[in-house]
PLY file of the C-alpha trace (Angstrom):
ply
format ascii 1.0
element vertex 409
property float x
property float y
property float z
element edge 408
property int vertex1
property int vertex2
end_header
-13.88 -9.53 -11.82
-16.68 -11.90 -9.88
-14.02 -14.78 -9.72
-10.71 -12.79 -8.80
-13.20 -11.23 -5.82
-13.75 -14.51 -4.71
-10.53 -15.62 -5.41
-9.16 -12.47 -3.01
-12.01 -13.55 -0.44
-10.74 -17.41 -0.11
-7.47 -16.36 0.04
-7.63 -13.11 2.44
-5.12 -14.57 5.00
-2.59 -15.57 2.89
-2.64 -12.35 0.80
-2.43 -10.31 4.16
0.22 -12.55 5.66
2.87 -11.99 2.68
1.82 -8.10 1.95
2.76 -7.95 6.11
6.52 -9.79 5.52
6.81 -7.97 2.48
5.75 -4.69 4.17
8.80 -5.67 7.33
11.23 -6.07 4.57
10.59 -2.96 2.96
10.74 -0.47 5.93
13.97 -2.52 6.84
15.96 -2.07 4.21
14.34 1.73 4.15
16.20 2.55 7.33
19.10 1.12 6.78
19.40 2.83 3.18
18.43 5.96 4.51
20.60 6.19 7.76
17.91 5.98 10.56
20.51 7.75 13.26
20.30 4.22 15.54
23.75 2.15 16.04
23.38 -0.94 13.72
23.29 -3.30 15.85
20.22 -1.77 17.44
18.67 -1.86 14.31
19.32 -4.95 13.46
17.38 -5.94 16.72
14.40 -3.78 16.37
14.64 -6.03 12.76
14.85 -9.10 14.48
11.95 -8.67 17.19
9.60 -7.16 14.93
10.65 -10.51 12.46
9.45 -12.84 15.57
6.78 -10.42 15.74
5.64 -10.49 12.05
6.00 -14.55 11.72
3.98 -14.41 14.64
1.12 -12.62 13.22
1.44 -14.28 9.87
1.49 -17.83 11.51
-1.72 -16.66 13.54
-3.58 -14.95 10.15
-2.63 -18.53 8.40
-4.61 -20.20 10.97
-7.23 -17.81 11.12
-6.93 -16.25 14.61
-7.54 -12.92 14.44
-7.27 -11.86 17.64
-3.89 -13.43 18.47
-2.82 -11.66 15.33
-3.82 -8.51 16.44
-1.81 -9.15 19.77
1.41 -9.09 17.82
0.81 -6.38 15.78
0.01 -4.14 18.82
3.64 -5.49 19.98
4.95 -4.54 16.66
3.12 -0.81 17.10
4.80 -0.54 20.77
8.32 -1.28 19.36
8.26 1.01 16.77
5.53 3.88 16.70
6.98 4.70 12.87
6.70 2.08 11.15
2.75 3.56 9.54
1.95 0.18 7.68
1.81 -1.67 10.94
-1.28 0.82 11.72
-2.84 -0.02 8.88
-2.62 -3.55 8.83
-4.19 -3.12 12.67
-6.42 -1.24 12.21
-7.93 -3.19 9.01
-7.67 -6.45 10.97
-10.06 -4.86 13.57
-12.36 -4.00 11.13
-12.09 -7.47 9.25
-12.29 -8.56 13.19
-16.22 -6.20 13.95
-13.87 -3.98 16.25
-15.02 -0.97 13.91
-14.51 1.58 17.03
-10.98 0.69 17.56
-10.35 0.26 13.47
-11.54 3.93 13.27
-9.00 5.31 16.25
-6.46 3.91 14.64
-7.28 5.53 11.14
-8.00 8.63 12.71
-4.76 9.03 14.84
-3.19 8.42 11.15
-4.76 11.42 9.67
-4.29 13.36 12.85
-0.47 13.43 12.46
1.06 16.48 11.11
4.48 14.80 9.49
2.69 12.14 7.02
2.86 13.07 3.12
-0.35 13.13 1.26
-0.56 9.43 0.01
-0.71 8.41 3.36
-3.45 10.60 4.53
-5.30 9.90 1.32
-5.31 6.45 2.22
-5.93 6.88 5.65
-9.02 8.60 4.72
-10.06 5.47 2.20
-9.64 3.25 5.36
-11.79 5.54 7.57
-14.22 5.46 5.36
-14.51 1.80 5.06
-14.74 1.72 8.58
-17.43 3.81 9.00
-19.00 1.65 5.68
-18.65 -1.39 7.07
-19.61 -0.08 10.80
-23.25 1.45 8.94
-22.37 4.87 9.68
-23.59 5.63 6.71
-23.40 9.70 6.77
-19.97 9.15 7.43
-18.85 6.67 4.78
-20.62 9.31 2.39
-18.80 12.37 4.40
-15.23 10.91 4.32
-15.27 9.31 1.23
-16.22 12.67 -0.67
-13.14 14.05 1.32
-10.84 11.25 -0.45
-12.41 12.59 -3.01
-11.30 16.24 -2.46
-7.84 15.04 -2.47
-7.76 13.29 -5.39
-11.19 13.50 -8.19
-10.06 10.16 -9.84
-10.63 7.71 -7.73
-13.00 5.28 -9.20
-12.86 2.59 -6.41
-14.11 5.63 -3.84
-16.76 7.02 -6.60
-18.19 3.20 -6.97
-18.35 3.12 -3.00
-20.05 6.07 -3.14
-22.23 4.92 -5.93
-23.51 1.20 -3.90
-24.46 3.04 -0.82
-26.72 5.72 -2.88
-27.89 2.96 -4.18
-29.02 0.90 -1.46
-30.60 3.63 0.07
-32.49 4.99 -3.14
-30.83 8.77 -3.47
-31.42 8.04 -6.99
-30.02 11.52 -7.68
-26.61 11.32 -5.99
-26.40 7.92 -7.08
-26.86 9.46 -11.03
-24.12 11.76 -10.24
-21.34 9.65 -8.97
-22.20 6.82 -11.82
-21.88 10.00 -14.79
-18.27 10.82 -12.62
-17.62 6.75 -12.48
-18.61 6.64 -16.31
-15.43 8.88 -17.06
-12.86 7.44 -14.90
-13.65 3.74 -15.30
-12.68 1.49 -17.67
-15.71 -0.35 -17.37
-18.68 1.53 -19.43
-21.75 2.60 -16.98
-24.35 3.24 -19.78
-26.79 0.39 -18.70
-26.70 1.20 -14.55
-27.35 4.64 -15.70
-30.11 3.35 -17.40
-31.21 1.79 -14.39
-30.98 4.50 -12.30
-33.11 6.80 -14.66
-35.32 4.14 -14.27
-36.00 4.10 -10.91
-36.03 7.87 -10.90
-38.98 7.55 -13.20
-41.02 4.54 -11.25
-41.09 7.69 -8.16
-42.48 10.01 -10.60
-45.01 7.60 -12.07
-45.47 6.82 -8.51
-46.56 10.67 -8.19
-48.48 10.69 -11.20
-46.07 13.37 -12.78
-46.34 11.04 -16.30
-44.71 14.13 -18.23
-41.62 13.93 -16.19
-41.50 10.37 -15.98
-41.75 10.00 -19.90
-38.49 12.72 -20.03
-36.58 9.97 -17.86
-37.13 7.36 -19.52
-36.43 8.80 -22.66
-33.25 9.73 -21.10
-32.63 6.15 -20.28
-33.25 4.72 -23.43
-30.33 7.15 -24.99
-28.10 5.38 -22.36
-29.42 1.60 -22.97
-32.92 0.07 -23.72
-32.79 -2.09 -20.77
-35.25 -4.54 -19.63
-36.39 -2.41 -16.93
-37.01 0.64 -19.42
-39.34 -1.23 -21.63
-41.47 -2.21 -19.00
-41.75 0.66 -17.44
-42.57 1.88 -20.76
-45.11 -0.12 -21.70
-47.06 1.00 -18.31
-46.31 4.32 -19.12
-48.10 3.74 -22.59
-50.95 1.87 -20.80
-51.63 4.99 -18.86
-51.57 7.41 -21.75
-54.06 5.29 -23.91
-51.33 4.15 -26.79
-51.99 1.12 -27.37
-50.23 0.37 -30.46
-47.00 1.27 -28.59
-47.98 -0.82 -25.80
-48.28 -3.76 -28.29
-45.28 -3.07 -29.89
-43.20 -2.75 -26.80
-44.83 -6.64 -25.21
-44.07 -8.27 -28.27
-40.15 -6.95 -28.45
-39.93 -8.06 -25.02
-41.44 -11.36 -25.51
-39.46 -11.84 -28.49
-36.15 -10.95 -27.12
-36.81 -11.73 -23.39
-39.29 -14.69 -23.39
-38.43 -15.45 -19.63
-39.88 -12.22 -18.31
-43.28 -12.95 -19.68
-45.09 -13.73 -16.18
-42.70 -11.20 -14.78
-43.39 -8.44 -17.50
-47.29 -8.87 -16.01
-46.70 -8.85 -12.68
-45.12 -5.62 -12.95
-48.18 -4.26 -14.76
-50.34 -5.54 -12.23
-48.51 -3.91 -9.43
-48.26 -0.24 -7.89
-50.37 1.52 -9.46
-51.82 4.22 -7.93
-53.95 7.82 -8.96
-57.15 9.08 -9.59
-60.23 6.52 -9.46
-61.25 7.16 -13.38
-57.31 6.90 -13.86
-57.37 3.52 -12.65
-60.16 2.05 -14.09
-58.91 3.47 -17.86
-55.70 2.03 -17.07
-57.03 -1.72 -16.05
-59.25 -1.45 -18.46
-56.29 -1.28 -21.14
-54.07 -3.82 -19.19
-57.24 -5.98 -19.74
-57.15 -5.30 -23.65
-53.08 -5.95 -23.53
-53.95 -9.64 -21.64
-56.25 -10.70 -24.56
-54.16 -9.63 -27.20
-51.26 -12.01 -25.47
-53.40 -15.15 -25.11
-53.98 -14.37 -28.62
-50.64 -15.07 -29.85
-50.15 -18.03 -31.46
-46.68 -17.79 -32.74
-44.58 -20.74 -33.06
-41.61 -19.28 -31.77
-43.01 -17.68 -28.91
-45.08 -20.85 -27.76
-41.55 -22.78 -27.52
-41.40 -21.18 -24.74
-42.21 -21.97 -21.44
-42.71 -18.92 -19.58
-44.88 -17.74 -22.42
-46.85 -21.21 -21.92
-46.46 -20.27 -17.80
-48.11 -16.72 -18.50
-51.04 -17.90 -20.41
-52.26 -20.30 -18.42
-51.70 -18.20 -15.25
-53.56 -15.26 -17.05
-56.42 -17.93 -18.02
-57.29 -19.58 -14.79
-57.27 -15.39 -13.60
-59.81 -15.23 -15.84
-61.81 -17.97 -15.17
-61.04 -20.14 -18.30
-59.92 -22.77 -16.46
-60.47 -25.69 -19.44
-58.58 -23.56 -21.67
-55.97 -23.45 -19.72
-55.98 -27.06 -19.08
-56.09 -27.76 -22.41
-53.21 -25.60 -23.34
-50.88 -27.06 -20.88
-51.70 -30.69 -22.05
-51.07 -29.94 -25.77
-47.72 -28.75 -24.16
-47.49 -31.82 -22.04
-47.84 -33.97 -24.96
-45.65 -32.70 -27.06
-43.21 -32.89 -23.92
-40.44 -30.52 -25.85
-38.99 -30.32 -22.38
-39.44 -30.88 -18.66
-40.39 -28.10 -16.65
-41.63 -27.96 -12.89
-43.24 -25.06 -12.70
-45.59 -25.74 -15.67
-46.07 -29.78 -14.14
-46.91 -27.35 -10.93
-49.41 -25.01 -12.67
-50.82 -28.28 -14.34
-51.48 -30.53 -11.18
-53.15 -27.55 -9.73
-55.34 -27.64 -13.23
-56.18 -31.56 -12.14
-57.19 -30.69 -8.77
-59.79 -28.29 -9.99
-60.80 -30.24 -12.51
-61.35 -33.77 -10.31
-59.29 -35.40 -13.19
-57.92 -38.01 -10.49
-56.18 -40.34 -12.31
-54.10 -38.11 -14.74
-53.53 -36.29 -11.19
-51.62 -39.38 -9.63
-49.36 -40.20 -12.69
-48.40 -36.60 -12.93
-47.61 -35.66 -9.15
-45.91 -39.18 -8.60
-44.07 -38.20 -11.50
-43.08 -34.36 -10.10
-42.57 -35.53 -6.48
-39.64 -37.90 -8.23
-37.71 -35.38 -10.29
-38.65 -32.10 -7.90
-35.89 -29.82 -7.39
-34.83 -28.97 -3.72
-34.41 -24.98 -4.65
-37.81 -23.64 -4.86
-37.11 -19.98 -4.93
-38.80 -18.02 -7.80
-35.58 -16.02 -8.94
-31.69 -16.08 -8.68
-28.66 -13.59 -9.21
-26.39 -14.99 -12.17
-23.30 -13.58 -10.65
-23.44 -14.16 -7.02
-26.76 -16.91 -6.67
-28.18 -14.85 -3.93
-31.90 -16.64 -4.20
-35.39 -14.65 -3.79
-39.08 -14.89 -4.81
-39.09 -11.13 -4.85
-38.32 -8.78 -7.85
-35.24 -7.79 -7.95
-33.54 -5.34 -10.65
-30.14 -5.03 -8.51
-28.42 -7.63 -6.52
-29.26 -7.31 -2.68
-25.90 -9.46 -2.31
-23.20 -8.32 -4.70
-25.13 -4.91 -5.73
-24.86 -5.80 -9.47
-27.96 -4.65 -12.07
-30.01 -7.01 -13.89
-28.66 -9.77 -13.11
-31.96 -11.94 -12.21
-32.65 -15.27 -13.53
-35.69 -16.93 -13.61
-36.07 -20.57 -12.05
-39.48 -21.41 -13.41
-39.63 -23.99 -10.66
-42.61 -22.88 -8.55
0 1
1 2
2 3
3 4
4 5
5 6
6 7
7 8
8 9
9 10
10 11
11 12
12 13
13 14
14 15
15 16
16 17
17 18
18 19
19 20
20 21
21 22
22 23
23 24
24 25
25 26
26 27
27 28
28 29
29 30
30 31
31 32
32 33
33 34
34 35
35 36
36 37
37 38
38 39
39 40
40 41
41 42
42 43
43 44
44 45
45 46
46 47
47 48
48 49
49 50
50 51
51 52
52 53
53 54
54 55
55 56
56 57
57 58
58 59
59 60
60 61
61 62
62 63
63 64
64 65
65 66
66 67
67 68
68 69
69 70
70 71
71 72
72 73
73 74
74 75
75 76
76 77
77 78
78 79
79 80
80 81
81 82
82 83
83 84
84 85
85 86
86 87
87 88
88 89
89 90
90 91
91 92
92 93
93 94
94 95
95 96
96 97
97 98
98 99
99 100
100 101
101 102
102 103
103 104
104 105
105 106
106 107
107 108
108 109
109 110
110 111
111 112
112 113
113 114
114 115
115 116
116 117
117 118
118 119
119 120
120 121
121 122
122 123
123 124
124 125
125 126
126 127
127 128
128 129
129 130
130 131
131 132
132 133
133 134
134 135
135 136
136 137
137 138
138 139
139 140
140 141
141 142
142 143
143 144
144 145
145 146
146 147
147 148
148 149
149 150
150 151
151 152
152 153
153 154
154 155
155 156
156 157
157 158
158 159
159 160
160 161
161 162
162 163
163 164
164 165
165 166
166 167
167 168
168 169
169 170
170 171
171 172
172 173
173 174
174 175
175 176
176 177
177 178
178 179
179 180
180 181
181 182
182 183
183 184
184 185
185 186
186 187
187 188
188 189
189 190
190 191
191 192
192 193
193 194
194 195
195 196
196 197
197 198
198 199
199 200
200 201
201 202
202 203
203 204
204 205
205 206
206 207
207 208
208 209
209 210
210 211
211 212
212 213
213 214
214 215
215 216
216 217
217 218
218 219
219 220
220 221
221 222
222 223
223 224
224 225
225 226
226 227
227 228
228 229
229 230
230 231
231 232
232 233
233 234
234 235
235 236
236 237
237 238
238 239
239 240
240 241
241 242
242 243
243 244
244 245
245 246
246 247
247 248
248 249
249 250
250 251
251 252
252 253
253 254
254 255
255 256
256 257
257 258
258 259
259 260
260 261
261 262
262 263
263 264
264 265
265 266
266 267
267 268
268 269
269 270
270 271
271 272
272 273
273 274
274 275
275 276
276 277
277 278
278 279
279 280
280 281
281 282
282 283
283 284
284 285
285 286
286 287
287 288
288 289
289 290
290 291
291 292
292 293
293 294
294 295
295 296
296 297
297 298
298 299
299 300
300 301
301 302
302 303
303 304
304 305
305 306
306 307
307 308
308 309
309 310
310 311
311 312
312 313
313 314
314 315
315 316
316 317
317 318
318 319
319 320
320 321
321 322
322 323
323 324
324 325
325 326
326 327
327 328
328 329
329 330
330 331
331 332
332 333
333 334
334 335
335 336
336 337
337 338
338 339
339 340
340 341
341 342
342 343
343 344
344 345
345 346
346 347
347 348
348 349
349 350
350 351
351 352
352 353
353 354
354 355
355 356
356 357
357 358
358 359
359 360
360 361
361 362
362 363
363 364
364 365
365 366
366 367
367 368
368 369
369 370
370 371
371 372
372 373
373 374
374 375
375 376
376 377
377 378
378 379
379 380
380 381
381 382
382 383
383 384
384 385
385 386
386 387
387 388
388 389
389 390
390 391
391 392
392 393
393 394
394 395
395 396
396 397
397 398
398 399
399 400
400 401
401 402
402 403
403 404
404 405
405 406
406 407
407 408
């Protein structure tokens, strides 16, 4: 789907020039089959103006002037006021063009006529809405595309629009309802967004301290997919309520499964919590015990890899056992199973404290030689939108956990 999107993206003029000569052929051979009451020779020139008129526009869209293009399709409009997939081609080259006011007066003096069947309005309604999408009026994107909706329940491009902008804005709620309706009209299965979604309905009740409700959500996520997001929020849930066994159990089947969240699995720990003072303490107290029992680890498999390695020694210099951590990092460095710059990073910074000067200059002469130009923290698999912060969904292409981790800084 990722690479026919950007196929359709690279491609946009083209596609729009032959749907627009295909579009001119159509209506013309409509009117003459169905005995438009003009003589035919002055149909055949309203055909052959509005054919300068469309290889105008398609010669313009080729070379990627817009605005030239829109020029002949506002001829094409004043020649012939019926022809309806002239307007639409308009008004979604103003939008494509930031005109989003005159892209929605086109749309709605579409849905404003009273002799148009209901496809047409239908769609004239999908492209208001886009407009108003597109434009940020986001009330009413949500407004008209629940009235496309109204016309027709099974529309599953309109119900995933509806879906990304609940999304971005956090109605967690709507955006559960509309994925459920997307879930039975899409081919594509929804069980692990869901499970997103639950998820970040239960971080705002953990937020709250309501760690009854929160537990109900999650559970209700898990019966949709155990996702990555789940478990950790799991394991802080468990923190909280003093389970430590289950706490144990849930960092070691993420460690095992997803070894590259390690530092990230802690950082989330680390982060948001909030409540009562005792509340607090019990719970750092526990995230303390959780630490130890990871630096305790010694499995073999684990210790392959290096965002375990990354996590310990980050944890360790937290904690003030700085030659431990040194020493960790050069029994890695030794063994040199594979080059990593994040962990040649965390162990020049080891040197430094340590005065070791001489190891110091062989390693950083040897990082400052092979160090990659990208020094962003995460990345999106699909799209490569690049970010230090946390991210669970895409900011760019809206897609769900589909963060990669660099291990470069």
């Amino acid at each position: 789907m990722q690479i026919y999107l950007a196929w359709m993206q690279d491609h946009l003029l083209a596609v729009v020039a032959i749907i627009m000569m295909a579009v001119l052929v159509y209506h013309y051979l409509i009117e003459r089959d169905t005995g438009v009451k003009l003589s035919k020779r002055y149909r055949n020139s309203i055909f052959e103006a509005q054919s300068k008129i469309f290889l105008n526009a398609t010669q313009y869209l080729i070379s990627g002037n817009k605005d030239l293009a829109i020029r002949e399709f506002l001829n094409a409009v004043d020649l012939n006021r019926e022809t309806i997939d002239t307007y639409f081609a308009l008004g979604g080259l103003f939008r494509s063009n930031g005109e989003i006011e005159k892209a929605i007066s086109i749309h709605r003096s579409l849905i404003a006529r009273d002799n148009i069947s209901e496809s047409t309005r239908l769609r004239s309604l999908k492209e208001l809405a886009l407009d108003f999408d597109k434009g940020g009026f986001v009330d009413k994107a949500i407004e008209t595309y629940k009235d496309c909706l109204s016309i027709n329940r099974d529309q599953a491009d309109v119900i995933q629009s509806l879906c990304r902008i609940f999304e971005d804005v956090g109605e967690w709620d709507d955006a559960l309802e509309f994925r459920l309706i997307l879930d039975k009209v899409s081919l594509e299965n929804q069980a692990e967004t869901i499970s997103h979604i639950l998820v970040e309905k239960s971080k705002g009740l953990f937020e709250r301290g309501e760690f009854a409700r929160c537990q109900d959500e999650l559970e209700e996520a898990f019966r949709y997919a155990p996702s990555v997001s789940a478990k950790i929020l799991w394991l802080k849930l468990s923190l909280t309520n003093g389970n430590m066994d289950r706490a144990k159990s849930l960092l070691l089947e993420l460690l095992y499964e997803h070894p590259m969240y390690a530092t990230f699995v802690f950082e989330s720990l680390e982060g948001g919590f909030r409540g009562e003072e005792k509340l607090v303490q019990n719970y750092n107290t526990r995230l303390e015990l959780l630490k130890n029992f990871f630096l305790d680890i010694s499995d073999a498999e684990l210790l392959q890899s290096p965002s375990v390695i990354l996590t310990k020694v980050r944890l360790l210099k937290r904690s003030g056992k700085v030659l431990d951590a040194y020493e960790l990092l050069k029994s890695w460095t030794e063994r040199d199973i594979r080059s990593n710059e994040a962990l040649k990073v965390e162990y020049i910074k080891l040197l430094i404290d340590l005065e070791k000067k001489d190891e110091l200059l062989i390693h950083t002469k040897d990082l400052v030689g092979n160090l990659d130009s990208t020094l962003t923290k995460h990345f999106c698999k699909l799209c490569g939108y690049n970010s230090d912060e946390i991210f669970w969904r895409c900011p760019q292409c809206h897609e769900w956990e589909t963060i990669q981790f660099r291990l470069k800084v």
